[in-house]
MMTF fields as JSON, N, C-alpha, C and O atoms, coordinates in Angstrom:
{
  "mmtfVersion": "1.0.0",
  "mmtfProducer": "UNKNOWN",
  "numBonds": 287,
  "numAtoms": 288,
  "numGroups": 72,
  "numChains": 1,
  "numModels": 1,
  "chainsPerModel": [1],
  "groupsPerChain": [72],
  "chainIdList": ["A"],
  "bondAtomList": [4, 2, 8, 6, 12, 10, 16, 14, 20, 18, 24, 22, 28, 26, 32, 30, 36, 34, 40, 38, 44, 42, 48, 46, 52, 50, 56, 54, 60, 58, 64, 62, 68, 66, 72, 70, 76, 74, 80, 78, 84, 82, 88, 86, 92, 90, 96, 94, 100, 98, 104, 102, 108, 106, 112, 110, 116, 114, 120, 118, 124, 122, 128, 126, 132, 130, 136, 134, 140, 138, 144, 142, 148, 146, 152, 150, 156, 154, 160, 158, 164, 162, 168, 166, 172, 170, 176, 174, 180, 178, 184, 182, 188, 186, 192, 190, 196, 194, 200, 198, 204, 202, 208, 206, 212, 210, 216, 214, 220, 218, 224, 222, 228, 226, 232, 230, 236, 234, 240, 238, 244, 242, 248, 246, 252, 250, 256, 254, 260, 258, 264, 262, 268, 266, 272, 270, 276, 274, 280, 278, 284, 282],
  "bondOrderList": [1, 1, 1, 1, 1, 1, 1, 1, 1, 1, 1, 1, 1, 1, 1, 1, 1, 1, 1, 1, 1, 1, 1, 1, 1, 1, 1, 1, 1, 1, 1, 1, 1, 1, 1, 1, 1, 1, 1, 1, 1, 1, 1, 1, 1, 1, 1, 1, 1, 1, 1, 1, 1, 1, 1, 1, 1, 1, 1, 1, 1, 1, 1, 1, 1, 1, 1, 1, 1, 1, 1],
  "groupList": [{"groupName": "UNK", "atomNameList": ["N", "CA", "C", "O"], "elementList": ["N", "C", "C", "O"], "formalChargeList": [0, 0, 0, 0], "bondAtomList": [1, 0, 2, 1, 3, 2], "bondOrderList": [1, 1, 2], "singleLetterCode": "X", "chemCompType": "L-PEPTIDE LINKING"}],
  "groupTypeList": [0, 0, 0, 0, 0, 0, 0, 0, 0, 0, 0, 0, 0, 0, 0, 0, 0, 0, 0, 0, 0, 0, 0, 0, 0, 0, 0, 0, 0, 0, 0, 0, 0, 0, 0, 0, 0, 0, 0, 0, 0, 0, 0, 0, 0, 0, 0, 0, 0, 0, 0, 0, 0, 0, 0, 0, 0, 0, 0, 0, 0, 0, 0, 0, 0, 0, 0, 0, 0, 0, 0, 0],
  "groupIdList": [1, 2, 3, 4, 5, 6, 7, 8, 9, 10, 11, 12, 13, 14, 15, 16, 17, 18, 19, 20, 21, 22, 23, 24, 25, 26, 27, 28, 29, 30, 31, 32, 33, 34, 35, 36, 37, 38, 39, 40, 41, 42, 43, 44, 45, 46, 47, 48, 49, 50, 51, 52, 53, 54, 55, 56, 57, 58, 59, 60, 61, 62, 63, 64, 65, 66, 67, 68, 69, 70, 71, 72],
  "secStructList": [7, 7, 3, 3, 3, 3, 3, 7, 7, 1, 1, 1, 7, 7, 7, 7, 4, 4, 4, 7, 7, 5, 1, 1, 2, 2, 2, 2, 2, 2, 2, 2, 6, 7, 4, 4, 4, 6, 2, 2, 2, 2, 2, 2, 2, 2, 2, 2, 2, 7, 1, 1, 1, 7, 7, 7, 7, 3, 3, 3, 3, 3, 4, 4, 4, 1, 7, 4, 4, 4, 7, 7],
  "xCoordList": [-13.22, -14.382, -13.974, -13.142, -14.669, -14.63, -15.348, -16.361, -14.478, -14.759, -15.085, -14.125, -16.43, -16.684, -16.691, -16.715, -16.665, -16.716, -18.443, -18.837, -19.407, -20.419, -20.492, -19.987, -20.851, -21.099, -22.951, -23.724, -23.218, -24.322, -24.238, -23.302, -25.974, -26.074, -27.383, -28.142, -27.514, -28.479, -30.004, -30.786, -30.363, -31.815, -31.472, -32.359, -30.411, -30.647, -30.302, -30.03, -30.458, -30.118, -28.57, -27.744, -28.266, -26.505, -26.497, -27.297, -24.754, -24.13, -23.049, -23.262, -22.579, -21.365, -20.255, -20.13, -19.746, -18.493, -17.757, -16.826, -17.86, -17.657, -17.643, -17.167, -18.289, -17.936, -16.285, -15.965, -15.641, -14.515, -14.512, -15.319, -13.678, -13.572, -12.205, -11.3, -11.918, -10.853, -11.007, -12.098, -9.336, -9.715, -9.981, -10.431, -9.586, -9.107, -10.027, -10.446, -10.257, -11.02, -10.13, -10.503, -8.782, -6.944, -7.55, -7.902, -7.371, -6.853, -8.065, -7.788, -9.125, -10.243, -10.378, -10.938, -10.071, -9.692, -8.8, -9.156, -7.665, -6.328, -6.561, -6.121, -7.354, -7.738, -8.761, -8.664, -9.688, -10.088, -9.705, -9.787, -9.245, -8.066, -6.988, -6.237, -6.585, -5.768, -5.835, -6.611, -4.999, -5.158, -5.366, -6.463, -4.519, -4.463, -5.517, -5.711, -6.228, -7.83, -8.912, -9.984, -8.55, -9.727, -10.266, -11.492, -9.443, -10.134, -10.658, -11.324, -10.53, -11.5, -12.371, -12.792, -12.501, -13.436, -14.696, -15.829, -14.29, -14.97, -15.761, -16.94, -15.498, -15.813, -16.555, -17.736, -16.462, -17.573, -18.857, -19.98, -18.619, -19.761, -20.383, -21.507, -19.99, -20.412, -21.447, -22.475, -20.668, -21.455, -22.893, -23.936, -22.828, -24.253, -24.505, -25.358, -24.269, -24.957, -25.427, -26.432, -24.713, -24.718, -23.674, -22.714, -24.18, -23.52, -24.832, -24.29, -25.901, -27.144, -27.718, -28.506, -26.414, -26.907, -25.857, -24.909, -25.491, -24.743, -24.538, -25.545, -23.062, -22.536, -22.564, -22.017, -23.373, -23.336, -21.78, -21.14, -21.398, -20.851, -20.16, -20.78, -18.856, -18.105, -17.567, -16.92, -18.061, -17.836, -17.013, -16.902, -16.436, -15.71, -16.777, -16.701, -17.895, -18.009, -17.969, -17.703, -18.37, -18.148, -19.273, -20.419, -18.978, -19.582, -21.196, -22.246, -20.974, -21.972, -22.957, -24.002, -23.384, -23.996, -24.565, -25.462, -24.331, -24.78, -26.124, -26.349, -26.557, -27.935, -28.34, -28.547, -28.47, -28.109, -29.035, -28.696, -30.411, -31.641, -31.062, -31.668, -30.028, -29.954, -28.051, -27.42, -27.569, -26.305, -26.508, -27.252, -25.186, -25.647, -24.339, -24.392],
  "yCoordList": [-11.038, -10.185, -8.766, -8.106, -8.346, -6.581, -6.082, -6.581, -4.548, -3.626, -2.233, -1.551, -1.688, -0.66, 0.786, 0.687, 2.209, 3.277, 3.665, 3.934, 3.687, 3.965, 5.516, 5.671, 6.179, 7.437, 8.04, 8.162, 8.229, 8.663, 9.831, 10.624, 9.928, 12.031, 12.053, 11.086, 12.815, 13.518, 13.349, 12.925, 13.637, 13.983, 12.68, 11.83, 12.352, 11.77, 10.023, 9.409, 9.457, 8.284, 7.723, 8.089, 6.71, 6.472, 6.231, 6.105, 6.302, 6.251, 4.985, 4.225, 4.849, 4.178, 4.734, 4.543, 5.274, 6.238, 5.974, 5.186, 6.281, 5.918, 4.344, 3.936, 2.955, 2.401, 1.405, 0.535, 1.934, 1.787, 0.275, 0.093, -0.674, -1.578, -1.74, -1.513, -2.158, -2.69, -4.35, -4.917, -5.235, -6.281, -6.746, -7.867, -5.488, -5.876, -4.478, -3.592, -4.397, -3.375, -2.274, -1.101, -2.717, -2.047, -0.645, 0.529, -1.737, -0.597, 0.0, 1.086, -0.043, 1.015, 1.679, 2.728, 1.62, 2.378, 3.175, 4.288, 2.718, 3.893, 4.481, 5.627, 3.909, 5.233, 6.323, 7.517, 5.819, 7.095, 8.069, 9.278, 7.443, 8.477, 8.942, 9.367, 8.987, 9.503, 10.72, 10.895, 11.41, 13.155, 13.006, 13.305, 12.638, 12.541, 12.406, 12.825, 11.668, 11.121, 11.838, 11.558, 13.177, 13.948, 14.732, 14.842, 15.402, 15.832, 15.097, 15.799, 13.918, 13.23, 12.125, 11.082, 12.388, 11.716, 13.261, 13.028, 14.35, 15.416, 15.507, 15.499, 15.62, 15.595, 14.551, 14.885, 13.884, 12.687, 12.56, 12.301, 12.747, 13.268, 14.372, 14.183, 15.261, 16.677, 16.463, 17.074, 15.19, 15.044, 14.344, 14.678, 13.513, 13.11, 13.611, 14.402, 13.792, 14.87, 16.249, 16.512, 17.292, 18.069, 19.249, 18.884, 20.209, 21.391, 21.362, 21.407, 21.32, 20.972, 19.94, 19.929, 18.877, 17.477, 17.583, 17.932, 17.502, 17.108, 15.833, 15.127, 15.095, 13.674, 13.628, 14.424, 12.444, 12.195, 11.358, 11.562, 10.137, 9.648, 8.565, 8.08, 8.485, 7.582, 6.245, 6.242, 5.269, 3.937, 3.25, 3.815, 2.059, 1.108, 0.002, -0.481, -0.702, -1.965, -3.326, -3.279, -4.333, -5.367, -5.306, -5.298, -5.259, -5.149, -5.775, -5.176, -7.477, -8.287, -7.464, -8.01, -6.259, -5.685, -4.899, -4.278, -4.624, -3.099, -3.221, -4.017, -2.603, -2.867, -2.356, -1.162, -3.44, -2.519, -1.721, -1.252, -1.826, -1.058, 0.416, 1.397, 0.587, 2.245, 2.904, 3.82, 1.675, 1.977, 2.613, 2.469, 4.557, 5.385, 5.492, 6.152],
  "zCoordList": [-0.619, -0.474, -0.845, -0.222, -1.964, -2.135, -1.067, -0.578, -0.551, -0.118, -0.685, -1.044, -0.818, -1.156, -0.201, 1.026, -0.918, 0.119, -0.037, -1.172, 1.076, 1.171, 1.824, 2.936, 1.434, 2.23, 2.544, 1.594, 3.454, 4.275, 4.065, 3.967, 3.957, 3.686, 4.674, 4.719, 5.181, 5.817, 5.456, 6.308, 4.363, 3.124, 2.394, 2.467, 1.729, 0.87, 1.076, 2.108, -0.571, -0.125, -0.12, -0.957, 1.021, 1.015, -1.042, -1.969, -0.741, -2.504, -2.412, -1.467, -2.768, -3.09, -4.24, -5.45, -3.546, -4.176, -5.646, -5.488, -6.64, -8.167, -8.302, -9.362, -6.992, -7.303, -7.468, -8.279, -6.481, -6.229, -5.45, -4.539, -5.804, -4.782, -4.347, -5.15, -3.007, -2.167, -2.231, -2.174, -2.4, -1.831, -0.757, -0.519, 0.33, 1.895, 2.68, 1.935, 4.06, 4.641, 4.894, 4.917, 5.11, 5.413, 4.301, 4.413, 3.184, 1.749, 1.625, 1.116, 1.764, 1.688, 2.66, 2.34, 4.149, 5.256, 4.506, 4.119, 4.258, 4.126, 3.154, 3.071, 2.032, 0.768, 1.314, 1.029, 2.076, 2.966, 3.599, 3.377, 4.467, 5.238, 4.917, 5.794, 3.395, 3.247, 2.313, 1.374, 2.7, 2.692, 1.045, 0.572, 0.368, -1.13, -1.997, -3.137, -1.155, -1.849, -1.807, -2.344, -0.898, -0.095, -1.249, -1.281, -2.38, -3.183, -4.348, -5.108, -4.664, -5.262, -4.425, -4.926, -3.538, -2.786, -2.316, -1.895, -2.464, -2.511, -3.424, -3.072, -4.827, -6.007, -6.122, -6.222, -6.14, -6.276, -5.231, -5.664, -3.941, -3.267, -3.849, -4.313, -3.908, -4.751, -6.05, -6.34, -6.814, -8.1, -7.739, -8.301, -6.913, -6.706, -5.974, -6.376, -4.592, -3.435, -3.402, -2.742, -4.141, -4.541, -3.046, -2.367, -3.035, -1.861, -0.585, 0.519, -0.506, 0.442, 1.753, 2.699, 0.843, 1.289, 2.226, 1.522, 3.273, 4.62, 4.707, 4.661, 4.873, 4.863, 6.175, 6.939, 6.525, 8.078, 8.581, 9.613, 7.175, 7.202, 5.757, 4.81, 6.058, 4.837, 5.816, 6.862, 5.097, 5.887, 4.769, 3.681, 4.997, 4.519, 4.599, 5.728, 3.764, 4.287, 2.795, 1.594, 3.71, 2.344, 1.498, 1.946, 0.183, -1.096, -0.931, -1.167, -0.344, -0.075, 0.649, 0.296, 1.634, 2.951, 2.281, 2.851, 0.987, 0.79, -0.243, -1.155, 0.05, -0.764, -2.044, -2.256, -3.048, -3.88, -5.152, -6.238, -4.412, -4.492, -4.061, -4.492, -3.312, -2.822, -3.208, -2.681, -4.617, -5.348, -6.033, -7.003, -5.352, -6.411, -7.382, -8.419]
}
């Protein structure tokens, strides 16, 4: 099962982060949380969200859950 990074905004609609998949929930957890990733995981929120939109939240979930009427 792929794992994608979903992130939540405030106004707008959730994204799914360039599209990135994990095979495991581990390795998309730890690419999150890890310091290294923070500025391109910035940047890419930025590109679709813009500076306005407030991230409520960045989740880890499986590819299958996510809906994909609202894949940005």
């Amino acid at each position: 099962m792929n794992w994608v990074i979903l992130v939540t905004l405030t106004v707008g609609n959730p994204f799914i982060v360039f599209n990135k998949s994990f095979e495991h929930e581990d390795a998309c957890v730890n690419y999150v949380n890890n310091p290294a990733h923070y500025d391109t995981l910035a940047i890419e929120i930025i590109a679709v969200a813009g500076f306005n939109d407030p991230v409520t939240g960045i989740v880890c979930l499986p590819e299958n859950r996510i809906d994909r009427r609202r894949k940005g």
